[in-house]
C-alpha positions as CSV (number, residue, x, y, z in Angstrom):
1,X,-11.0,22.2,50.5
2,X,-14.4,23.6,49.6
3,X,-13.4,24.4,46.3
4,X,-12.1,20.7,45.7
5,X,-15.1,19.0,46.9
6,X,-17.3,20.7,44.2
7,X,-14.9,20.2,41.8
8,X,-15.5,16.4,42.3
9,X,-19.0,16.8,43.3
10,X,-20.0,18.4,39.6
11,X,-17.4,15.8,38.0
12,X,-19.4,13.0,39.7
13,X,-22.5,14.2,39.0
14,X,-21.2,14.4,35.7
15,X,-20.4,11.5,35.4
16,X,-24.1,10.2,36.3
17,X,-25.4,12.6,33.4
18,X,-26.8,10.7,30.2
19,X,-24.8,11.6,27.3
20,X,-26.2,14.3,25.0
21,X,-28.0,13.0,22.2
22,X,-25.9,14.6,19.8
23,X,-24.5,13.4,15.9
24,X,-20.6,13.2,15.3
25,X,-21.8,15.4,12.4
26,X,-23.9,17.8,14.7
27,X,-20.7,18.4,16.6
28,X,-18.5,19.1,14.0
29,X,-20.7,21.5,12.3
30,X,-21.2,23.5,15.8
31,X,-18.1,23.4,17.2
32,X,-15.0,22.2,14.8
33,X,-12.8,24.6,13.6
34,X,-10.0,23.2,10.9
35,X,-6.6,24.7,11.4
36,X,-4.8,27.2,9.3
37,X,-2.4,24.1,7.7
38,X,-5.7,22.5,6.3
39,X,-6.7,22.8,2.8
40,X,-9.5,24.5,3.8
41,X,-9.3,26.2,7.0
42,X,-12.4,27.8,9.4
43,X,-15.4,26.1,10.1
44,X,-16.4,22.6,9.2
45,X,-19.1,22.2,6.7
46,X,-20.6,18.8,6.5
47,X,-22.4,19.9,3.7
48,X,-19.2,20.4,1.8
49,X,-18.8,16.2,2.1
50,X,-22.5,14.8,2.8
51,X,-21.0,11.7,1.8
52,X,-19.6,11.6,5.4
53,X,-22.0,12.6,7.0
54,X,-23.7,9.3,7.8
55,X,-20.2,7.2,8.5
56,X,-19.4,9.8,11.2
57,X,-23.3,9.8,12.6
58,X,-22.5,5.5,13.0
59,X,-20.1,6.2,15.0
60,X,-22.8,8.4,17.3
61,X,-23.6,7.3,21.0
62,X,-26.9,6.8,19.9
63,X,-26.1,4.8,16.4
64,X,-26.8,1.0,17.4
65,X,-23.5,0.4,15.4
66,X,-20.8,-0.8,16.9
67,X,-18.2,-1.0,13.5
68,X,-17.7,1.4,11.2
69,X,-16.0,0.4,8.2
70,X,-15.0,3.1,5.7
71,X,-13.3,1.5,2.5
72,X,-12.0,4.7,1.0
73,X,-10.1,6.4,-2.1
74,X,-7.4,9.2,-0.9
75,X,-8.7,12.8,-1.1
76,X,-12.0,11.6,0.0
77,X,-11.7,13.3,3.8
78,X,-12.1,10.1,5.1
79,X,-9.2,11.5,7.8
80,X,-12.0,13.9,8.8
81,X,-13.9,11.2,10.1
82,X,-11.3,10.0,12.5
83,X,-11.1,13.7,13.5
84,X,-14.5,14.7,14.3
85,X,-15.1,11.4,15.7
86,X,-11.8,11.8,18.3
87,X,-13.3,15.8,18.9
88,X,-17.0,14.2,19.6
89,X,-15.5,11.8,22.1
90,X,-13.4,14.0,23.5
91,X,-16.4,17.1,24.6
92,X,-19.8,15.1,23.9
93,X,-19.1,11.4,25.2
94,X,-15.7,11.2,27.4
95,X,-14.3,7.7,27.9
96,X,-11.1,5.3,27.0
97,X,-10.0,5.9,23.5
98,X,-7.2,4.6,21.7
99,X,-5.9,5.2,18.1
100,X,-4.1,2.6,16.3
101,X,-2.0,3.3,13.1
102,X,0.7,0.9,11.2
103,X,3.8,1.9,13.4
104,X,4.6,4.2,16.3
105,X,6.8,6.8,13.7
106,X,3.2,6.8,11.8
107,X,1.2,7.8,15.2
108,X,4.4,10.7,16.0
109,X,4.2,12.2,12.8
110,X,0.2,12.2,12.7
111,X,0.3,13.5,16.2
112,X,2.1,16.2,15.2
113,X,0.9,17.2,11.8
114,X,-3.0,16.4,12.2
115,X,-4.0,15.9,15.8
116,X,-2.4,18.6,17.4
117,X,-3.3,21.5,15.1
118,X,-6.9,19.9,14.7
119,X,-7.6,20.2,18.6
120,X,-5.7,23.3,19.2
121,X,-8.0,24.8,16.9
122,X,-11.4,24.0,18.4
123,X,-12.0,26.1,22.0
124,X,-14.2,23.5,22.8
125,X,-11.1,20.5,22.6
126,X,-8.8,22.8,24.2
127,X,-11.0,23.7,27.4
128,X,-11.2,19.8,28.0
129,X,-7.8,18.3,27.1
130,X,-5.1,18.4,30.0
131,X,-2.4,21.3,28.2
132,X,0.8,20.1,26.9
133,X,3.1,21.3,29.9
134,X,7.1,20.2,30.4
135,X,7.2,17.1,32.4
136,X,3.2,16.4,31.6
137,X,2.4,13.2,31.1
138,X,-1.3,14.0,30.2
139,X,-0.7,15.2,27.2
140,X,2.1,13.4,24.7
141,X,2.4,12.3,21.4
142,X,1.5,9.5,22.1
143,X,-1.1,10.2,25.2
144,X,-3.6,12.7,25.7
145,X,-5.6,13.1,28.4
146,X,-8.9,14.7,28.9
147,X,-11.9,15.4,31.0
148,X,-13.4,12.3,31.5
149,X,-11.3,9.6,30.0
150,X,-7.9,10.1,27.9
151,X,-7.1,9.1,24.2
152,X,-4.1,6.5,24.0
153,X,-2.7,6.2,20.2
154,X,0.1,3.2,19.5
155,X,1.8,1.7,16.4
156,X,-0.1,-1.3,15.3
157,X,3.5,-3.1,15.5
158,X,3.7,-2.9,19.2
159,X,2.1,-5.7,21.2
160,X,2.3,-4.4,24.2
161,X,0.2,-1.5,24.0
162,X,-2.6,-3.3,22.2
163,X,-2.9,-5.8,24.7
164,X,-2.6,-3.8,27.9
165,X,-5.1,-0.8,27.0
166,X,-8.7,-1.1,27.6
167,X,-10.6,0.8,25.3
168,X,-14.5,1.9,24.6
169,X,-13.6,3.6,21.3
170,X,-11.0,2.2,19.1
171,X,-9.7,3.7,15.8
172,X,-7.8,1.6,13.7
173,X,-6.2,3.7,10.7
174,X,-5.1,2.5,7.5
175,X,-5.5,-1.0,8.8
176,X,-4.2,-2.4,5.3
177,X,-1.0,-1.5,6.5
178,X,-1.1,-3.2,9.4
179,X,1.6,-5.9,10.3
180,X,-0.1,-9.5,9.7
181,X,1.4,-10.6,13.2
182,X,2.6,-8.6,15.9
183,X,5.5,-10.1,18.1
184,X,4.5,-13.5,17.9
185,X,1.3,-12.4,19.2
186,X,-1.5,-12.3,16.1
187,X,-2.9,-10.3,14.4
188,X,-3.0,-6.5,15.5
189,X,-6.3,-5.7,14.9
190,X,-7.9,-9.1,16.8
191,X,-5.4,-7.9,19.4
192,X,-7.2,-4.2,19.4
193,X,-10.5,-5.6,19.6
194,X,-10.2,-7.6,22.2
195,X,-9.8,-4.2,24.2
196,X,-13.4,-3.1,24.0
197,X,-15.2,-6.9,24.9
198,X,-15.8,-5.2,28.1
199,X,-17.3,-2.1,26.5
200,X,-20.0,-4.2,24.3
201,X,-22.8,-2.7,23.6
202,X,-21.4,0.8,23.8
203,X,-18.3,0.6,22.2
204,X,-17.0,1.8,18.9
205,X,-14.9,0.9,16.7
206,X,-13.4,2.6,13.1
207,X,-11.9,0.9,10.7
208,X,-10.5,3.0,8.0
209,X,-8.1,2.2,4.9
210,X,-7.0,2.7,1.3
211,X,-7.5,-0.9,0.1
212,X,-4.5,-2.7,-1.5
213,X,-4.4,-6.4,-2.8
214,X,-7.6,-8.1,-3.3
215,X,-7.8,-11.5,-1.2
216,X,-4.5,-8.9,1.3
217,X,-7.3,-6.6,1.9
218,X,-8.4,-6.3,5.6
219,X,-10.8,-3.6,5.0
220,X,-11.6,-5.2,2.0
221,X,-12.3,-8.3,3.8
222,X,-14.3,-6.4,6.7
223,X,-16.2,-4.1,4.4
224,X,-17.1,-7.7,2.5
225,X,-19.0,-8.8,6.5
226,X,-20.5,-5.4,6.2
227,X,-24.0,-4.3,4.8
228,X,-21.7,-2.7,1.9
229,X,-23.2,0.8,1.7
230,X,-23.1,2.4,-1.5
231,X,-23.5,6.0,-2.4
232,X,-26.5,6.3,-4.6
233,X,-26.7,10.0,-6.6
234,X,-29.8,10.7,-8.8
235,X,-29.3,11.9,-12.3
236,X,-30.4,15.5,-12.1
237,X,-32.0,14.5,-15.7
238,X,-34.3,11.6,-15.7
239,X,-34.0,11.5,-11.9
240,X,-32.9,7.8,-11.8
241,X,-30.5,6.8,-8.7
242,X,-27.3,5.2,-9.8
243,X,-23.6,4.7,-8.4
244,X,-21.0,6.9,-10.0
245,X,-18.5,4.6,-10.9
246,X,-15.4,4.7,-13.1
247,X,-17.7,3.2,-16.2
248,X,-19.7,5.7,-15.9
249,X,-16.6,8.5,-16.7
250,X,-16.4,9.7,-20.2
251,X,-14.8,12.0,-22.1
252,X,-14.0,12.8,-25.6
253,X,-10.8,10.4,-27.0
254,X,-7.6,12.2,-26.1
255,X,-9.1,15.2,-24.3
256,X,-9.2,13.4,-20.7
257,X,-9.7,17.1,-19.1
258,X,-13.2,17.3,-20.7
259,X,-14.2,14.1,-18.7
260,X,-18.3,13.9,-17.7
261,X,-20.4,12.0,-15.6
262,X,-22.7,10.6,-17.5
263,X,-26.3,8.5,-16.3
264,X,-26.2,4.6,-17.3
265,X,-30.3,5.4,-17.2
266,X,-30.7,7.9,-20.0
267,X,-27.2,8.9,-20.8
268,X,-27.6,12.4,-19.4
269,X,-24.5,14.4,-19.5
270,X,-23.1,15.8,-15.9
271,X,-20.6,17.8,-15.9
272,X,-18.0,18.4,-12.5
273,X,-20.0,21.9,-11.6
274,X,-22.9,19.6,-11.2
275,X,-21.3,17.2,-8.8
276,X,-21.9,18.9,-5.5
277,X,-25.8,19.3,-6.1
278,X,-26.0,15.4,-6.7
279,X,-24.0,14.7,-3.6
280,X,-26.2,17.0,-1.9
281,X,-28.8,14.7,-3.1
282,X,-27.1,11.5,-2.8
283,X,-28.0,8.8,0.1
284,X,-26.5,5.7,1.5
285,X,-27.4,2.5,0.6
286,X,-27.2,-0.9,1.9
287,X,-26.3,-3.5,-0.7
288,X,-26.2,-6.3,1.4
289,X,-27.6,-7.8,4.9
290,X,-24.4,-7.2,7.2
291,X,-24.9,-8.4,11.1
292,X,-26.8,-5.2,12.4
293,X,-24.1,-3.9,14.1
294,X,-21.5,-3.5,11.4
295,X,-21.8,-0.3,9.3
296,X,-19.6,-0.8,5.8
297,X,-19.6,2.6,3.3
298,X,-17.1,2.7,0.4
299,X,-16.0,5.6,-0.5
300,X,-14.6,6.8,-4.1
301,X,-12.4,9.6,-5.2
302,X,-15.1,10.2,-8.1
303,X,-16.8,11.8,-5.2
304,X,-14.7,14.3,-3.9
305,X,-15.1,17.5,-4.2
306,X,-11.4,17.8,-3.8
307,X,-10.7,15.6,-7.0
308,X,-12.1,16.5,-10.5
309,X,-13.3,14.0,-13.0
310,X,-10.5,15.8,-15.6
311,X,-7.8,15.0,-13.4
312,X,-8.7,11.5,-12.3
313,X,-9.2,10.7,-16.2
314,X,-5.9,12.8,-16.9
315,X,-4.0,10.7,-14.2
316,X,-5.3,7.8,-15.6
317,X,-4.5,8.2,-18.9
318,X,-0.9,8.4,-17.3
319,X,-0.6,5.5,-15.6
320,X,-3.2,2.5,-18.2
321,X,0.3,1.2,-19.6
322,X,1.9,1.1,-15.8
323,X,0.6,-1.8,-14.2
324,X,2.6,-0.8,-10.9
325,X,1.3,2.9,-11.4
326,X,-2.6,1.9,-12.5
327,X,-2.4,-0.6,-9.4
328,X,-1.6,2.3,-6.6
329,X,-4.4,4.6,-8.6
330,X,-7.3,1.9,-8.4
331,X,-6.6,1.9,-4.9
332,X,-6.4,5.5,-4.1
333,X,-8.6,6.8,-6.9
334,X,-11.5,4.4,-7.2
335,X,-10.8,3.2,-3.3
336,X,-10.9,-0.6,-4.8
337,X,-8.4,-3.3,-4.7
338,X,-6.3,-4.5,-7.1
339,X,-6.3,-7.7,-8.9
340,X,-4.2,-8.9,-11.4
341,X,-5.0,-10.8,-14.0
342,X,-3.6,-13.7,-13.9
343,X,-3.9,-17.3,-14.6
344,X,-3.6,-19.7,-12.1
345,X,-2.2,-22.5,-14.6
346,X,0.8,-20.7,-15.7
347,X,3.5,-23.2,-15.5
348,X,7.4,-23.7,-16.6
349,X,6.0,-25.6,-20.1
350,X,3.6,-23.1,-21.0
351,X,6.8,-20.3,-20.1
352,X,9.0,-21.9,-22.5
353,X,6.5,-22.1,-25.4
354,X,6.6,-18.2,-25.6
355,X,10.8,-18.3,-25.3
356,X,12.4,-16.4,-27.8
357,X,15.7,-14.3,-29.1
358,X,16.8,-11.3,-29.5
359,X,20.5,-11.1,-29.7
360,X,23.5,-10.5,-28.1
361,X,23.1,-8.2,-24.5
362,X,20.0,-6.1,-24.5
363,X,17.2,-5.6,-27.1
364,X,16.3,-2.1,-28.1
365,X,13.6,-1.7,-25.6
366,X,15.3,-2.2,-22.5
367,X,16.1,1.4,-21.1
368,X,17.3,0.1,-17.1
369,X,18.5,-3.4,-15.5
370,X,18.4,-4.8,-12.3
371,X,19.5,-7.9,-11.0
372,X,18.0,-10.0,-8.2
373,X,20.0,-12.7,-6.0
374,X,18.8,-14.6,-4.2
375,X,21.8,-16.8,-1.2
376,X,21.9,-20.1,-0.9
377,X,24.7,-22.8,0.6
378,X,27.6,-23.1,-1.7
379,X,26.5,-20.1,-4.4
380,X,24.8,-17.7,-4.9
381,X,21.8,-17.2,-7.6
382,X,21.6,-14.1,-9.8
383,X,19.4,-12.9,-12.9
384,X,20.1,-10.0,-14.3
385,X,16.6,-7.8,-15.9
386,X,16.1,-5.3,-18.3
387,X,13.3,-3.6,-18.1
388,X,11.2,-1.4,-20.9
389,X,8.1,0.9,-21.4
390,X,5.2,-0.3,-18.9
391,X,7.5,-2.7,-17.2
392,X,8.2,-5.2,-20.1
393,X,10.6,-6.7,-19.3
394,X,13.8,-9.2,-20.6
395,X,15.7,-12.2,-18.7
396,X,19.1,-11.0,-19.9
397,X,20.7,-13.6,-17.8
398,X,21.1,-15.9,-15.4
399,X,23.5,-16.8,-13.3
400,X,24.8,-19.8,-10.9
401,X,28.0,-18.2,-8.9
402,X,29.0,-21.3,-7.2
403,X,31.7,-20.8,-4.1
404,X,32.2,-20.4,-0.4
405,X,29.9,-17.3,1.0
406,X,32.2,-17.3,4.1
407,X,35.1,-16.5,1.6
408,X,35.8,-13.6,0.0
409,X,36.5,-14.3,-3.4
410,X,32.9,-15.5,-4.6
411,X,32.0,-11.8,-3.4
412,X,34.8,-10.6,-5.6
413,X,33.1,-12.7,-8.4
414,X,30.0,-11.3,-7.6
415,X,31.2,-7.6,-7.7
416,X,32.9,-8.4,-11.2
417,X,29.6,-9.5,-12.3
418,X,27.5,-6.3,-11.3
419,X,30.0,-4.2,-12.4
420,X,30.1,-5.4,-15.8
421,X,27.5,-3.2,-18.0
422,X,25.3,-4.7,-21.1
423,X,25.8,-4.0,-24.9
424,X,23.1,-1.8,-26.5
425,X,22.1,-1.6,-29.7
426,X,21.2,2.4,-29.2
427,X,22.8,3.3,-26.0
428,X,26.0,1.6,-26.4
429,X,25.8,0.4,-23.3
430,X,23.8,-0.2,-20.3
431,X,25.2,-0.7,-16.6
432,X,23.3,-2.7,-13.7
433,X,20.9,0.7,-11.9
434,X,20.1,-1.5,-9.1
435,X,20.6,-4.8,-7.3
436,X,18.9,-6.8,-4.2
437,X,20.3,-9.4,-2.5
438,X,18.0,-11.4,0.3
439,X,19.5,-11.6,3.9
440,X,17.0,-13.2,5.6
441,X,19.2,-16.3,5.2
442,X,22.3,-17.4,7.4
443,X,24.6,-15.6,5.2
444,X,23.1,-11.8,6.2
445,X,26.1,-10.4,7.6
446,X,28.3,-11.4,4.8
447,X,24.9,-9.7,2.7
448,X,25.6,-6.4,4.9
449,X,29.2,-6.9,4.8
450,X,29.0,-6.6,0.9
451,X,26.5,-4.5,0.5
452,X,26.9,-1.7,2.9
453,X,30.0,0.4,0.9
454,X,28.0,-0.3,-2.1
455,X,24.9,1.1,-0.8
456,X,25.3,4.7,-2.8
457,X,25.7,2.6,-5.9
458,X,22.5,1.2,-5.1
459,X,23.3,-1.7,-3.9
460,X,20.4,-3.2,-1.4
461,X,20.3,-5.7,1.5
462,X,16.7,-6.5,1.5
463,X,14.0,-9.1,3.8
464,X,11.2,-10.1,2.2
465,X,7.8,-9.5,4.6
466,X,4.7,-11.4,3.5
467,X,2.8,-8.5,5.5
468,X,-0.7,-7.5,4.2
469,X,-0.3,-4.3,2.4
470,X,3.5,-3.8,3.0
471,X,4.4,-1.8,-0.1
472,X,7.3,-3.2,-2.6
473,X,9.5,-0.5,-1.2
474,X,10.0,0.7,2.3
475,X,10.0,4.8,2.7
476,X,13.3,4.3,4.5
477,X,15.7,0.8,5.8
478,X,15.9,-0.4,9.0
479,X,19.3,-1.0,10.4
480,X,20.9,-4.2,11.6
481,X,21.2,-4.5,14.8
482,X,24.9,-5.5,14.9
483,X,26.5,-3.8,12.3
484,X,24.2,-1.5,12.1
485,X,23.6,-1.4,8.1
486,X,20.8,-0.6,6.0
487,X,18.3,-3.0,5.6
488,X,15.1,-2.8,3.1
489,X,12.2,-4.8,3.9
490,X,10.1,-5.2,1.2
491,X,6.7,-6.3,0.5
492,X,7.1,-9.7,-0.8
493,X,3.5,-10.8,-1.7
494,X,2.5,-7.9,-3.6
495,X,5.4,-8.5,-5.9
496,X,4.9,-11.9,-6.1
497,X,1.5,-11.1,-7.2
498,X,2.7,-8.8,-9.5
499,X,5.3,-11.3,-11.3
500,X,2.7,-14.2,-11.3
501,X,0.0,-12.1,-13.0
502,X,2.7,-11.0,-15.7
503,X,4.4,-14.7,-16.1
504,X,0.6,-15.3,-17.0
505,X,0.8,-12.9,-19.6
506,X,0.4,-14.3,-23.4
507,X,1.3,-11.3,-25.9
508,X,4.5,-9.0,-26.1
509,X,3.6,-5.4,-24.2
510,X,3.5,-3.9,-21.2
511,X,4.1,-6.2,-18.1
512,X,5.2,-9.0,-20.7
513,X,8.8,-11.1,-19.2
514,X,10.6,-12.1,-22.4
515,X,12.4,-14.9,-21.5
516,X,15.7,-16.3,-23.8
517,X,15.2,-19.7,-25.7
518,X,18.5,-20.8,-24.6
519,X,17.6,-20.6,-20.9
520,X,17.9,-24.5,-18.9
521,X,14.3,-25.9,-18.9
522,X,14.6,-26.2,-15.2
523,X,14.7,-22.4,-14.5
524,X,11.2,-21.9,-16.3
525,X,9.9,-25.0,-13.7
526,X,11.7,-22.9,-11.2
527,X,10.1,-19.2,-12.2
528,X,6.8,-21.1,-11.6
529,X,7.1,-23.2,-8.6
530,X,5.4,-21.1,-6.2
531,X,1.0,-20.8,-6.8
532,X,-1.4,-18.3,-4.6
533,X,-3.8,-20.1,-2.6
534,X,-7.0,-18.2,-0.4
535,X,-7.2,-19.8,2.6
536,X,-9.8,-19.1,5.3
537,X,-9.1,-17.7,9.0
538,X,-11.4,-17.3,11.2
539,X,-13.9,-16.4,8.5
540,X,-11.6,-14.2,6.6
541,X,-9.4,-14.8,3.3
542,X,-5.9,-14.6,3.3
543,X,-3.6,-15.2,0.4
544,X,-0.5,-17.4,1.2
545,X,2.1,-18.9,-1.5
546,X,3.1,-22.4,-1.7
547,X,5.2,-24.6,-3.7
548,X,5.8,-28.2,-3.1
549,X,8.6,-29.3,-0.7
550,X,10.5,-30.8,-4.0
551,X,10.8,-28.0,-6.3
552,X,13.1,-24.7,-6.1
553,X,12.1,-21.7,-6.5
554,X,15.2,-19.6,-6.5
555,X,14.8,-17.8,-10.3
556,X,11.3,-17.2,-8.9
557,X,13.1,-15.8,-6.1
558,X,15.1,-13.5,-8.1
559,X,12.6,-11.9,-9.8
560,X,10.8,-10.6,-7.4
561,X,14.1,-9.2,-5.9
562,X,15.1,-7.6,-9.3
563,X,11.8,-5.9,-9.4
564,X,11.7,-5.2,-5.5
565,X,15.2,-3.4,-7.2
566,X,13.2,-1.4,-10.3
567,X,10.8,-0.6,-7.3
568,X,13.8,1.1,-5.2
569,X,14.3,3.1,-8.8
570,X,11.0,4.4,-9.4
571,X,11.2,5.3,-5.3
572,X,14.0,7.5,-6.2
573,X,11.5,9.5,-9.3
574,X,12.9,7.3,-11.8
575,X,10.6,7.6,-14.9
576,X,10.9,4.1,-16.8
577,X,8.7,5.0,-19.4
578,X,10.4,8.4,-20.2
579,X,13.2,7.1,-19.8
580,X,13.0,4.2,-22.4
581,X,11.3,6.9,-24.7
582,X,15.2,9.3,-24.3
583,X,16.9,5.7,-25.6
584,X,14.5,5.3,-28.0
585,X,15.5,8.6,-29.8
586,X,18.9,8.2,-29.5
587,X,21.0,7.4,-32.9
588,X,21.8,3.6,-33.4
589,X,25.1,2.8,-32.8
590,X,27.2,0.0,-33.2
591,X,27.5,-2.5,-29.7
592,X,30.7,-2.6,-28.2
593,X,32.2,-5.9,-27.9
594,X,30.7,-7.6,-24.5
595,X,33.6,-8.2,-21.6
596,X,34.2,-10.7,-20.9
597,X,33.1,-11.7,-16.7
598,X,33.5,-15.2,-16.4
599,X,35.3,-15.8,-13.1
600,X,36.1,-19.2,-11.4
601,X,32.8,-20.9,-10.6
602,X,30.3,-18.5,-12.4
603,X,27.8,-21.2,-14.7
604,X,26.4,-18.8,-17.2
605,X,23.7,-19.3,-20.1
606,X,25.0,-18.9,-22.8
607,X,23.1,-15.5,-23.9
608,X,25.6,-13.9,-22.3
609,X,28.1,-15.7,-23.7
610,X,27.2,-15.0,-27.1
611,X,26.2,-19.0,-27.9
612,X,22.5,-18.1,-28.4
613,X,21.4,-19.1,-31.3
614,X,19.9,-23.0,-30.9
């Protein structure tokens, strides 16, 4: 009994003890050892990153910041952050602590590939945090308790546990992928927030994230209500600050591995053994006034000391002709979000201008086709895509498949169609790689019904999710709940974004959608019905699309599900542009004869039909 009451006795007076006036980074370089699995295992070295060095010290007891945003390229070790901070919290400032990431398989595997090893390797964690013991509930995947307080981490699509957890510290990770509502119940991170109103004044709270779409962008959007801190380096030359940026990245024309740093002062030449002694010398600066409380720092792969200059150049000399590809390595090598191009005033008139013809079936440069199809009462709509080097791409056709969707034989009709390939002038012959049809109508289990035993031919059930961030192809399908099919739910505004930008697009090239000059006029008013608007919530942009009540959108429709189908392709390591480069060399050979698909109630343009010529 003794022994218990000065157990509680020293907790208490624990308890009454002022926090140690210590730095995130202080701890980490005292006590943080990085496991074995690491790239670089043993003792942390803040000096290795200095970058960091400041974002973690924010997130200090004694920082009068309350947010820390980091806006980050990968390969930066903004992870780190998370990790010293959760170690810091854990042996220097005990208290409620909960991590948030974009679903509860995220927070598993993380659990057991990063936050597990990382505190099994510090003595310091492991003396504090309650061991992992059969029938423990102090120490989880998804719970760990400690000394002091106890560290609750939940998928950001789970309502439940962001509403009924109080929390002092709060980590929010990868927030771009973040479900825009949760449940019915708003937005995830407002919903995490509201767990630490008790803890003002001494909470804090990390925000962390690859940026994706510009006006999708949370951190983005709460880097922008920062004071946007930049990493200044000075030119070990003329001694001038200034920003490395991707302008400031040069090399010699073709030789992308001899890529330099060079000063937009005096044009001093830097080469990547130079980089670490002008991080060493770099500093954090504010670029704008922020609240006082919120802490913003973007974060670059040009930075790392993990990535070299010759391989970001290399990888982007890659990708420049990709649009898809160059979008995913602005956002994971420069840490910005992507933009495209486009022009708000495209419309159907200005679509049919640039209409043109190129033969029977597919042109030359079309090495794969997808088809998109979207359900509707009483048919179905399909177009059917063919797709060339940098995503160039060809309305082959389009098709009204009018008939009963209860019934079987409009999916007979529909099978006939798909199964049908397209003449080639050098391959012969191209079939259909890859189809999505939507089954977020009324007609999804006739959708699952089809497309279940045609699944390993590639043939998708999909639902389209407006979600911030959600990526054009999901890493694995959920499952109906009745039949228990695959389903793929796919990012719908980023491809929509995508497709705009390139409908926009005035000159034959990468991205460019040919479209055939013997299409109906009311598909190119269709292909353009729906516009992006920004609209403002609660001090933050959001990018919706509209259309008006009176106009279809269904070949817009398609498209995006054709591509959401090339998407499913280059998921699987298909190379487009290799590939289009194999049918390029191939011999030219003559086109056999098209078959002939028509079926009861298919309306087809007459492309396919061979009637193209005006």
């Amino acid at each position: 009994m003794t022994d218990a009451r000065a157990i509680i006795d020293t907790a208490w007076r624990n308890g009454l003890r002022p926090e140690p006036q210590l730095k995130v980074s202080e701890w980490a370089d005292q006590f943080r050892i990085q496991p074995a699995t690491s790239a670089e295992p043993g003792p942390w070295r803040t000096s290795r990153v200095p970058y960091l060095r400041e974002p973690m010290d924010s997130l200090s007891t004694g920082s009068p910041m309350e947010r820390v945003v980091i806006m980050k390229g990968a390969q930066t070790g903004g992870t780190e952050v998370g990790l010293n901070f959760l170690g810091y919290i854990i042996c220097n400032a005990p208290g409620l602590a909960m991590l948030v990431m974009p679903s509860g398989d995220m927070v598993r595997r993380n659990t057991r590939t990063r936050i597990d090893p990382s505190f099994e390797a510090v003595p310091d964690i492991v003396a504090r945090i309650v061991p992992a013991k059969s029938r423990e509930a102090g120490n989880t995947m998804t719970h760990k308790k400690f000394i002091g307080g106890e560290l609750v981490m939940t998928g950001a699509n789970a309502a439940s546990s962001l509403r009924s957890t109080p929390a002092r510290y709060l980590i929010l990770d990868e927030v771009d992928a973040f479900p825009k509502d949760v449940e019915g119940e708003g937005d995830p991170v407002a919903l995490a927030v509201q767990r630490t109103v008790t803890f003002r004044g001494k909470r804090k709270i990390l925000l962390i994230s690859t940026p994706t779409i510009k006006g999708y962008s949370r951190i983005e959007a709460a880097y922008e209500e920062s004071d946007q801190r930049r990493y200044f380096v000075p030119c070990l030359h003329c001694h001038a600050p200034f920003l490395i940026t991707w302008k400031t990245i040069k090399w010699p024309k073709g030789a992308p591995e001899k890529a330099y740093c060079s000063c937009p002062e005096c044009g001093g030449i830097h080469e990547e053994r130079d980089k670490p002694e002008m991080l060493r010398q770099g500093e954090w600066r504010a670029t704008a006034p922020g609240d006082g409380r919120t802490a913003g720092f973007h974060i670059t792969a040009l930075l790392s000391p993990f990535e070299a200059w010759a391989d970001i150049a290399w990888e982007f000399e890659q990708v420049r002709a990709d649009p898809s590809r160059l979008k995913t390595w602005v956002n994971t090598k420069l840490g910005e979000s992507w933009e495209e191009r486009a022009a708000h005033s495209v419309d159907g008139k200005a679509l049919l201008e640039r209409a043109d013809h190129w033969g029977e079936g597919a042109p030359a440069g079309v090495s794969v086709i997808t088809a998109g199809i979207d359900t509707q009462d009483g048919w179905l709509a399909i177009e059917i895509v063919g797709w060339g080097r940098g995503e160039e791409s060809w309305s082959l056709d389009w098709i009204r498949l009018n008939g009963d969707l209860t019934a079987p034989q409009i999916w007979d009709d529909l099978d006939a169609i798909l199964t049908s390939p397209i003449a080639h002038p050098l391959a012969g012959e191209l079939p259909i790689a890859a189809v999505c049809i939507d089954s977020g109508g009324h007609y999804a289990a006739k959708v699952e019904e089809f497309t279940a035993p045609r699944h390993g031919n590639r043939v998708y059930a999909i639902k389209g999710a407006s979600t911030p961030g959600k990526s054009s192809w999901p890493i694995k399908p959920s499952w109906s709940t009745k039949g228990k099919r695959p389903i793929y739910v796919i990012g719908v505004s980023a491809i929509k974004e995508i497709v705009f930008a390139r409908l926009a697009k005035a000159e034959a090239g990468p991205g460019y959608c040919h479209t055939p000059i013997t299409r109906d006029h009311a598909w190119f008013a269709e292909m353009t019905a729906e516009k992006p608007y920004t609209k403002y919530t609660k001090g933050r942009a959001v990018r919706e699309w509209r259309k008006k009540a009176s106009e279809r959108n269904e070949a817009f429709d398609c498209r995006v599900y054709a591509y959401a189908a090339l998407e499913s392709l280059k998921y699987g390591g298909f190379d487009l542009d290799a590939e289009t480069q194999r049918i390029a060399d191939l011999v030219i050979r003559p086109a056999p004869p098209v078959p002939d698909t028509q079926r009861s109630g298919v309306i087809r343009s007459d492309f396919m039909n061979g009637r193209g010529q005006r």
